[in-house]
Structure formats: structure tokens, C-alpha cells
C-alpha positions, 0 to 999 in steps of 0.5 A, spaced: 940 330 204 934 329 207 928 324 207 921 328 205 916 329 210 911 323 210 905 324 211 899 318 213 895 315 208 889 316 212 890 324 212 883 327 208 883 332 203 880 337 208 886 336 213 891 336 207 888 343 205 888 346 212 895 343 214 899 341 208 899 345 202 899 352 206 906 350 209 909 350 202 912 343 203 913 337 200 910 330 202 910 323 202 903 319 202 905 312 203 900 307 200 894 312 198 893 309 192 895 301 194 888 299 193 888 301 185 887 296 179 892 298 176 898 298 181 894 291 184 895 289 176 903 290 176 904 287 184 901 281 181 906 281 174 909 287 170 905 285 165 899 285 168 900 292 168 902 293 162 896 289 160 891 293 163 894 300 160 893 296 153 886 295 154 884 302 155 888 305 149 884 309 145 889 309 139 890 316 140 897 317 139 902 321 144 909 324 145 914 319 145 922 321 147 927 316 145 934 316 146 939 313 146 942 307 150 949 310 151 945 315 155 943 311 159 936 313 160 938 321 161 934 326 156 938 332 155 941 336 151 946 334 146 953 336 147 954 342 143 947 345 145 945 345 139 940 340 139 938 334 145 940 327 145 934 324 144 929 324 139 921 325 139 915 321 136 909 319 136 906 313 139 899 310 142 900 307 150 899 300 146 905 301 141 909 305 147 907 298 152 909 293 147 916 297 145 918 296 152 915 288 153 921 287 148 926 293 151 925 289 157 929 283 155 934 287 153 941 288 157 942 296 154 936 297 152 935 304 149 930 309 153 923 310 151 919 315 155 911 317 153 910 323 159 904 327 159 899 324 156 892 326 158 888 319 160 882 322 158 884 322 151 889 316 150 886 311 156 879 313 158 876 310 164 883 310 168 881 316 172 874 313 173 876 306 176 883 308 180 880 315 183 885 319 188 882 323 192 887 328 193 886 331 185 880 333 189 884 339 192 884 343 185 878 345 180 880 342 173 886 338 175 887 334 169 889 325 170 895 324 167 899 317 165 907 316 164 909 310 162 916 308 159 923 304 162 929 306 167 930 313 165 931 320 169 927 327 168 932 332 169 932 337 174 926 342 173 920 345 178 913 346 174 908 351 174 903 348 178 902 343 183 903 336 183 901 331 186 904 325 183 903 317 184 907 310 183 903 306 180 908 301 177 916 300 179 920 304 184 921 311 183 926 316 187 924 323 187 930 329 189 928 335 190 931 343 192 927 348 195 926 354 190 931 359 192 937 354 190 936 356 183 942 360 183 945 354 185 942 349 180 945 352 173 939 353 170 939 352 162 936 355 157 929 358 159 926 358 151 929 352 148 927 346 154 927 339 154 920 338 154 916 344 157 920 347 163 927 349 163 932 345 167 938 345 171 943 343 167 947 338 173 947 331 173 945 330 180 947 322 179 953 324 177 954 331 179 960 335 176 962 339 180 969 342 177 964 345 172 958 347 177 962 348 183 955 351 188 951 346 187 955 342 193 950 348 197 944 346 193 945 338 195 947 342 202 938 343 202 936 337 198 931 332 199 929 325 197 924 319 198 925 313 195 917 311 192 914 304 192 907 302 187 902 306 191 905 311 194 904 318 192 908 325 193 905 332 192 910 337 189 908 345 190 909 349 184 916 351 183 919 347 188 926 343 183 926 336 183 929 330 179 925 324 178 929 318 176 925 311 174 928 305 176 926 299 173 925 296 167 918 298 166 916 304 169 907 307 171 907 314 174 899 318 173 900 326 175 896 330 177 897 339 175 893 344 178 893 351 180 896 353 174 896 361 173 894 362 166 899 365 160 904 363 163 903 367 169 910 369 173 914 366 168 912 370 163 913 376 168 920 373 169 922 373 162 919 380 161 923 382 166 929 380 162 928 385 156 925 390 161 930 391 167 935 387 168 940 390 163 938 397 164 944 400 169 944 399 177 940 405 179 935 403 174 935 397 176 934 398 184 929 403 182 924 398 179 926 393 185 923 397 190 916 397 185 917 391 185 917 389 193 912 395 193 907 393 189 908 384 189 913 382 195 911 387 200 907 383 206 901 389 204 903 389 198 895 387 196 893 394 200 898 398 195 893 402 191 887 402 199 888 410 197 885 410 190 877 409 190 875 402 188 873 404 182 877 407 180 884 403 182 884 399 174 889 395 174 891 395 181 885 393 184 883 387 187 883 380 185 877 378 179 875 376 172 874 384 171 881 385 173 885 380 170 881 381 163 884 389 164 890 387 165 892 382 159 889 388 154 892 393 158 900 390 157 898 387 151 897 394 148 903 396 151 907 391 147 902 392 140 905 399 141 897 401 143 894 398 136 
């Protein structure tokens, strides 16, 4: 396994842009936020920290996971499947703040994990006073807060990218390249722990009877241990396993480049009803389409013989054409109505 890349914290937007994100690849950027309130509050005491969020609650309540102590901070399924072993309530970042002031105490304390929670809406004026330069890189990229104790964010990539910083506590960040997936023994992709599905192995305690190939998933994975202040960027679908490990944990996220409704996702799962159980010439048969028309190198030219205006669905990127799209499968699904 091996390290991330690290890149300088003195890298500007700019040169990320040009020479980063067109690699396709994670980095580290060490110290990009040392200069934060925030994380200047938690060096001086954790509940400085703490403290800090508090004064910024709105009172607006928010997504709360709570499990268990036995499960020792890991949010997953129950063991039949059937359900998950933690339960969801709703809880202001005070309330959730105060909650971990007393875990904290506690030598086997349950795991509380608040994650997602819009800044603007649950802690306004954080954005503003602890500004990061690489949210920049995306129009509507949203400031988001997660605040909870020793805990592990199961195996899953996200439909955006991700910028994500330590504000608070030391974080250790695994990751593995998209096409591991058939490595990872993804579980179910409609019923999820909190968004997107998960690999269903344990990478802290592997078990390795059961999902024999993730020991070539391991083969390519990457780790950065993350200290307050540092950040790491996270390309969409990239895999990655997130465990917080103090007692009291800050991290503030930033997602963009999201692809509305869903986008390949959804295609994804289309693609299951449509294709994948139709017999193997069928299937074939519909791959070449697919390499034709969306994975071929010239794949955007596949329609350069049709006039412009008459190319429909097929056509070049634009509002017009996205538009069209969505109405023409809608139509096909409603059966034209």
C-alpha cells in the first residue's frame, strides 16, 4: 500500500486545475488550512473547538448516526442485512457538540456521527471566516461540516469531487482506484448506509475467507494519515475508506461537479433492467453501442455525419441537448405519455 501523492500547500487554484485535477488522481495538501480559526481554536484545546462550532449553530437540526458501543465506531449494515446497526436522529451541531463533550469522558463510548450538514444552514459565517481557495475550483461547490467522535466511513466513492479538510483530530484516509470495484464486494446499490453504495469488506479487519479478491484491491491502494489543517482532494468515483480517530473529530468537505439526476449512476443501474440479463449476443451487441457511442476515444464525433441540426439527442453538449435528452427517456420510460 502506498502513500498519496502530497502536493504544496502553496500550490494556486490555477496550477491545481491545469496540472492536478486533469490527472485524474488524489492528493494531499498539507497545511492548506493551518491558518483556519477553526483549527487554530482545536490546536489550542479540543473544546475550544468545539466551542467555536457552537457559537455558530443556527438551531437548525441535522442528520445524526448513532451506533452502538460494541460496534466500535463502524456504521454498517445489521447482520442479517435487513437493517443497519446504527440508528438516525436529528440534532442541532450544539446538541451533537455537547453529546460528544460527555462521550469524551467515556472509555467505550458509543459512536455519534453528524455528516453532511450544510454550513450555511446549520453554522453560518463558517465559510466566510475559514475560506478555502480550492472550493473555488467549482461553480456551487456547497461548505460542508462533519462533526462526530472515533468513527469509520465505510468503503464508497461519491458522485462528485471532493475536496475534504481536517479541521479537528487525525483522520486516516484509504483509497482505491475505480476499477478495483470488482474487487471490493459492493453491497446493495438501492439500500445504502447514507447515500452511496459501500464495499461490504471491513479494510480494518479484512475478512479475507469471505472476499478472497480484496487482497488485489489492497495490492493498489493508498493511504494518508491526515493531521488539523491538512486537506485531500478526492476525484469522483475514486473509493475510499475514511477512519476518524480521536475522540472528537471536525472535517469540513467540499462537493462539486456533480452531474445532475444522478448521471452515470443512474445509467448504471438502468443498465441492469436493460442489458445485463438479456442473453450474451444481446449483450455484446449493445457493448459495442456503448464503446461506439460513450467510451470510444471519438465517441463525441459519432454523429459528425448527421447536419447539426438535425443530430437531436446526439448532438453536442448544451442546455438544449441535456433538456431533450431527459424528456426523450422519460418518454420511453412513461411508455410515451
Amino acid at each position: 500500500m502506498d502513500q498519496i501523492e502530497e502536493i504544496s500547500a502553496a500550490t494556486t487554484r490555477e496550477a491545481f486545475e491545469r496540472e492536478v485535477a486533469p490527472s485524474y488522481r488524489p492528493v494531499v495538501m498539507r497545511g492548506v488550512a493551518r491558518e483556519w480559526p477553526l483549527v487554530a481554536a482545536g490546536r489550542e484545546d479540543v473544546g475550544e473547538a468545539l466551542s467555536y462550532l457552537e457559537r455558530l449553530d443556527s438551531g437548525v437540526p441535522t442528520d445524526v448516526m448513532l451506533a452502538p458501543p460494541q460496534e466500535r465506531g463502524r456504521f454498517f449494515y445489521a447482520p442479517d442485512m435487513r437493517g443497519f446497526n446504527f440508528q438516525r436522529r436529528q440534532g442541532t451541531i450544539a446538541q451533537v457538540a455537547a453529546h460528544l463533550r460527555e462521550l469524551a469522558m467515556q472509555d467505550e463510548p458509543m459512536g455519534v456521527y453528524a455528516g453532511a450538514a450544510e454550513a450555511a444552514v446549520h453554522t453560518p459565517g463558517l465559510e466566510e471566516a475559514n475560506p478555502f481557495l480550492f472550493a473555488g475550483t467549482a461553480t456551487g461547490a456547497t461548505t460542508r461540516v462533519w462533526l462526530g467522535n472515533a468513527t469509520q466511513v465505510s468503503t464508497h466513492f461519491d458522485l462528485s469531487d471532493n475536496f475534504a479538510v481536517v479541521a479537528l483530530g487525525q483522520r486516516r484516509f484509504t483509497l482505491f482506484p475505480p476499477d478495483t470495484v470488482g474487487d471490493l464486494y459492493v453491497g446493495p446499490l438501492d439500500v445504502t448506509l447514507a447515500g452511496q453504495p459501500v464495499s461490504m469488506v471491513d479494510p480494518l479487519a479484512p475478512d479475507m475467507e469471505t472476499y478472497p479478491r480484496f487482497e488485489h484491491a489492497l495490492e493498489r491502494a493508498s493511504f494518508a494519515e491526515l493531521e488539523p489543517g491538512d486537506a485531500i482532494y478526492i476525484p469522483t468515483l475514486w473509493w475510499h475508506h475514511v477512519a476518524a480517530r480521536d475522540p472528537v473529530n471536525i472535517l469540513v468537505n467540499y462537493w462539486h461537479n456533480d452531474t445532475p439526476h444522478g448521471g452515470g449512476f443512474v445509467a448504471l443501474v438502468h443498465a441492469i433492467l436493460a442489458i445485463r440479463d438479456r442473453p450474451e449476443p444481446q449483450r455484446e451487441a449493445w457493448r459495442a453501442w456503448f464503446e461506439h457511442m460513450v467510451f470510444a476515444a471519438d465517441a463525441p464525433a459519432s454523429a459528425d455525419h448527421i447536419p447539426l441540426h438535425a443530430r437531436g439527442v446526439t448532438g453536442s453538449p448544451s442546455p438544449e441537448r441535456d433538456s431533450r435528452i431527459r424528456r426523450f427517456i422519460a418518454s420511453i420510460l412513461t411508455g410515451g405519455s
